[in-house]
C-alpha positions in Angstrom: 0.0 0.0 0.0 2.6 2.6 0.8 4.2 1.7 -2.1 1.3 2.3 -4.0 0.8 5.6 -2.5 4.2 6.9 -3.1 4.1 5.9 -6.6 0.9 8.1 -7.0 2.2 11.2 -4.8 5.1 11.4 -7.3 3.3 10.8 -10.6 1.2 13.9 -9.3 4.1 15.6 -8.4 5.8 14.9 -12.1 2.3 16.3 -13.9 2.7 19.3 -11.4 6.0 19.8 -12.5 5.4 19.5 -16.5 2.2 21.9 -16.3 4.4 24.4 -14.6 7.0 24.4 -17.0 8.6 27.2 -14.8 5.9 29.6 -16.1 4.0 29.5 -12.4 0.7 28.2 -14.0 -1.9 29.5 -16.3 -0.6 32.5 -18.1 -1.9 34.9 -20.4 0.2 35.5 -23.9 -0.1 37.3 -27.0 0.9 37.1 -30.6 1.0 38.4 -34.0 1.7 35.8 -37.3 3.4 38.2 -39.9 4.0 37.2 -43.1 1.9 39.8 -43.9 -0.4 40.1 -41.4 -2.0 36.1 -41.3 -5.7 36.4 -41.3 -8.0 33.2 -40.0 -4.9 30.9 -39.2 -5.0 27.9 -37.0 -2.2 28.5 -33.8 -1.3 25.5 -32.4 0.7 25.9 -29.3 2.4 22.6 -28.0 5.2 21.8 -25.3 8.5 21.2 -26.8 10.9 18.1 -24.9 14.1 18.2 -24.1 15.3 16.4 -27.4 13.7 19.7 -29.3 10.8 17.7 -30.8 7.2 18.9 -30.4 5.5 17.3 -27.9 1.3 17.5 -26.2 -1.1 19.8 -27.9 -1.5 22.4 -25.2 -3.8 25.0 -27.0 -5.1 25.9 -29.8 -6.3 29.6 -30.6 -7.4 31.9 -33.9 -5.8 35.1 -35.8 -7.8 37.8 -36.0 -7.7 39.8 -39.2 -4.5 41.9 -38.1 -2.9 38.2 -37.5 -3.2 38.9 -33.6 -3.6 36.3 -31.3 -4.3 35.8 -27.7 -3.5 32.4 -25.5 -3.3 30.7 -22.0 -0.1 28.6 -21.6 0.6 26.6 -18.7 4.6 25.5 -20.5 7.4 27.1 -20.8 9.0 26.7 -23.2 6.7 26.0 -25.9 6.4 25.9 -29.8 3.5 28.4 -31.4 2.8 27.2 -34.9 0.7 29.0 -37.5 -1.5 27.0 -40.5 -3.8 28.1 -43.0 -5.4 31.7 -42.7 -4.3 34.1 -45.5 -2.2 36.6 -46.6 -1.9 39.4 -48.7 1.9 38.7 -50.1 3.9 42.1 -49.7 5.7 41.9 -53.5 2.8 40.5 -55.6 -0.3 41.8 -53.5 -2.0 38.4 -54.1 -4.2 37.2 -51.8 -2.2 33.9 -50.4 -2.8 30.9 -48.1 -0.7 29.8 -45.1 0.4 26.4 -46.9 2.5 23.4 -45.7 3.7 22.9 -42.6 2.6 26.5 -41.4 5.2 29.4 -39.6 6.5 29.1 -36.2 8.5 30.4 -33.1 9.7 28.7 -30.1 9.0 30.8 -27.0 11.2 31.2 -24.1 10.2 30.8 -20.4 9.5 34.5 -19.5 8.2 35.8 -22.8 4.7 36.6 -23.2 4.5 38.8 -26.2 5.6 36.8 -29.1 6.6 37.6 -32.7 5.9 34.0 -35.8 7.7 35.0 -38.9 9.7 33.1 -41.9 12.5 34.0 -39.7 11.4 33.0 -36.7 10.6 29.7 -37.9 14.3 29.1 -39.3 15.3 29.9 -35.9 12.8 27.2 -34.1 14.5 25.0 -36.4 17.9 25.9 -35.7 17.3 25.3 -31.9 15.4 22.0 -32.8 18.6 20.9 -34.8 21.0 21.7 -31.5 18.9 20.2 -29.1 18.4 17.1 -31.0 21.9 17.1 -31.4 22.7 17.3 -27.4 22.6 20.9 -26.0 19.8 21.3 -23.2 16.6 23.1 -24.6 16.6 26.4 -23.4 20.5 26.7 -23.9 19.4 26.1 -28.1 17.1 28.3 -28.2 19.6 31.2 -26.7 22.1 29.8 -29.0 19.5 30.4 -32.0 18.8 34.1 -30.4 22.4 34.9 -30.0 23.9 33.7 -33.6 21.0 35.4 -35.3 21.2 38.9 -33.2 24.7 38.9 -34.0 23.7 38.6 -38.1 21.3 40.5 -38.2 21.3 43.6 -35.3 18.5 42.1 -33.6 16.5 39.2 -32.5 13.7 38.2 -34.9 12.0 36.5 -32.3 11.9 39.5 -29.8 11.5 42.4 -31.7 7.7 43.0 -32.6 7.3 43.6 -36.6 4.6 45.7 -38.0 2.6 45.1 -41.4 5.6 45.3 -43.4 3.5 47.6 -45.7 2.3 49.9 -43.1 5.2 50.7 -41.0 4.4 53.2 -38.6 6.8 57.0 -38.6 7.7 55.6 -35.4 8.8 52.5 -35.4 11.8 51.5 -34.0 15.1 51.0 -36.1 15.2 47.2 -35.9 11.5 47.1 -36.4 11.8 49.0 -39.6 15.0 46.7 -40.7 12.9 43.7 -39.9 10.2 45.2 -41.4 12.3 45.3 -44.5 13.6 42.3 -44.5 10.6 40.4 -45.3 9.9 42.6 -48.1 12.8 41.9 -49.6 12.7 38.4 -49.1 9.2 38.4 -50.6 10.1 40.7 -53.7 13.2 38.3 -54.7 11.2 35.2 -54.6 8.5 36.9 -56.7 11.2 38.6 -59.2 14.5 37.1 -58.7 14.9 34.8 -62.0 17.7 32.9 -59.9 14.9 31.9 -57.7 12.7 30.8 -60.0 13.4 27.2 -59.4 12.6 27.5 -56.0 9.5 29.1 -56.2 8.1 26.5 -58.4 8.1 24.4 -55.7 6.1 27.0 -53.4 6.5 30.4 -53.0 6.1 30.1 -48.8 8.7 27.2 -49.1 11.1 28.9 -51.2 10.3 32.1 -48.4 11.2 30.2 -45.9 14.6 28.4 -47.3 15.8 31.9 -48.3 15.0 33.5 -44.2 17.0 30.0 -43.1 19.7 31.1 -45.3 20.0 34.7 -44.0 20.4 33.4 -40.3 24.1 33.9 -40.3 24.1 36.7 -42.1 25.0 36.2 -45.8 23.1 34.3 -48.6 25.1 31.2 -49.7 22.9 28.9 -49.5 24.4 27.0 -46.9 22.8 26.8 -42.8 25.3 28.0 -40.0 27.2 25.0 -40.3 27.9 24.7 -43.3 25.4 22.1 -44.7 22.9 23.1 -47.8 19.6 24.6 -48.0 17.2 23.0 -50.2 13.7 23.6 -51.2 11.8 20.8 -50.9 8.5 20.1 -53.5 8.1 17.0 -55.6 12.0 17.0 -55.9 14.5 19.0 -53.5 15.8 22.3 -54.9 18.7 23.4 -54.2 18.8 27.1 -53.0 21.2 29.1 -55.1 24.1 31.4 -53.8 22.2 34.8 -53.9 25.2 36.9 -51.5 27.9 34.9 -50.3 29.4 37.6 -47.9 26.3 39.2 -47.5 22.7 40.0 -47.5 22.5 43.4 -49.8 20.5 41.5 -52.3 17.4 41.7 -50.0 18.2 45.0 -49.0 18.4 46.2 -52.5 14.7 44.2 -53.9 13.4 45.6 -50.6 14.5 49.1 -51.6 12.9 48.2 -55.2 9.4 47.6 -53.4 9.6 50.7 -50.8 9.9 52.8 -54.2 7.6 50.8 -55.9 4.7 50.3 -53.0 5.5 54.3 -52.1 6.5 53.3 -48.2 8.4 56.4 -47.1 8.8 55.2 -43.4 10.9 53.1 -44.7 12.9 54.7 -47.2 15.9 55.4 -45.6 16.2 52.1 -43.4 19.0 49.7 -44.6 19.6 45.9 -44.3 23.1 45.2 -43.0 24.5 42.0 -41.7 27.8 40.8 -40.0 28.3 37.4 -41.2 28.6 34.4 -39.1 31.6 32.3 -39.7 30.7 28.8 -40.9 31.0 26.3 -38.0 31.7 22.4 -38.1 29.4 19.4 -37.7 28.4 16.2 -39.0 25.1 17.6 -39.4 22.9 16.3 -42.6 21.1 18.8 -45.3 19.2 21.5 -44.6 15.9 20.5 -46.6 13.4 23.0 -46.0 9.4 22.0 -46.8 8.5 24.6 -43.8 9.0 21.7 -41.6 12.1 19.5 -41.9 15.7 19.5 -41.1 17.5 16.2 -42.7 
């Protein structure tokens, strides 16, 4: 009997434990899914284990039409992933749904106000890849932070964008830069004939492969450590070489649209990068289907 009872007490205690995830309980959260603002998606907010794969449902919420969202979590950290709704894409102005395997972030214990973009997503697979390959969860996902805040200026995944296409006069500098950066992402898959390829497969998939490839600053179409980024369709793509010391390309196509799409809060805001050195590993291929790292 005591035996029985002990067993019990701790199994309780071990489901205590996993709902408080070090977030204290139930608490209240708040998001936006920008890829253009995400209209009617699906977010799906599940625990992440220690390994980096996703693990229980724990919620599951709705964007309004400003791709705002509003949640109760109960585990830190957790994975917030956005399917279906639509989009207006920035370059092409089409009318565009949330395909595949959706955006996503990974969210930190202590975060409550939480930013899902191409980029973001590149970094919750970057963490994935580092805790799958040994580091402890929450020390991958500051690793992810901390490469890609020293590529970019700032942290994707903290910094709160605006509609790209209605960036406010007073906005902050690495609002407006990431503002930037996904029109310029957005306006070389639509245009860029080297991307062509790539975007036959899916313009969100080819999207996505080219914000992976910015995460250490440069565009040569290789991840962080030095494995390459495909596009994944019907047969993998593989992502071409669009800056291979830097990221000016998407600064320039951005630039191109700003003009274009008559955005003068943004006119003078420039995309710069310090490049990462390439690190080793016996990591596989980056494939990238909005989903998978192989």
């Amino acid at each position: 009997m005591f035996y029985i009872k002990r067993t019990l007490l701790l199994a309780i205690m071990a489901f205590i434990a996993s709902c408080s995830g070090g977030g204290g309980g139930s608490v209240p959260v708040s998001g936006s899914i920008v890829k253009g603002p995400v209209n009617g998606a699906t977010v799906n907010i599940y625990a992440i284990n220690a390994d980096g794969s996703r693990g229980v449902l724990q919620t599951t919420v709705a964007t309004d039409v400003s791709g705002n969202w509003n949640a109760k979590v109960t585990v830190f950290p957790f994975e917030a992933v956005a399917l279906g709704g639509t989009y207006n894409d920035e370059s092409s102005g089409v009318a565009t749904t949330l395909s595949g395997s959706g955006i996503s972030a990974i969210v930190p214990s202590g975060r409550t106000n939480i930013i899902v973009t191409p980029l973001t997503s590149a970094m919750a697979d970057r963490a994935k890849k580092l805790a799958a390959n040994g580091s402890a969860l929450m020390q991958a996902i500051t690793t992810s932070e901390t490469e890609t805040t020293a590529a970019l200026g700032f942290n994707p995944a903290s910094v709160i964008v605006p509609d790209p296409l209605n960036v406010p006069v007073n906005a902050t500098p690495q609002e407006k830069a990431y503002a930037k950066i996904l029109l310029g992402v957005s306006e070389l898959v639509n245009k860029d004939p080297a991307l062509a390829a790539a975007k036959a497969t899916g313009s969100l998939a080819a999207i996505m492969a080219v914000a992976a490839d910015m995460l250490d600053g440069k565009l040569n179409s290789q991840d962080l450590n030095g494995n390459a980024i495909n596009v994944t369709g019907n047969t993998p793509v593989p992502l071409p070489v669009l800056g291979a010391s830097g990221v000016s390309v998407v600064d320039t196509a951005a630039t191109t649209l700003v003009t274009n799409k008559n955005l003068p809060n943004l006119a003078t805001t420039t995309i710069t990068s310090t490049p990462t050195p390439t690190q080793t590993s016996n990591w596989g291929g980056f494939n990238w289907d909005g989903a998978t790292w192989n």
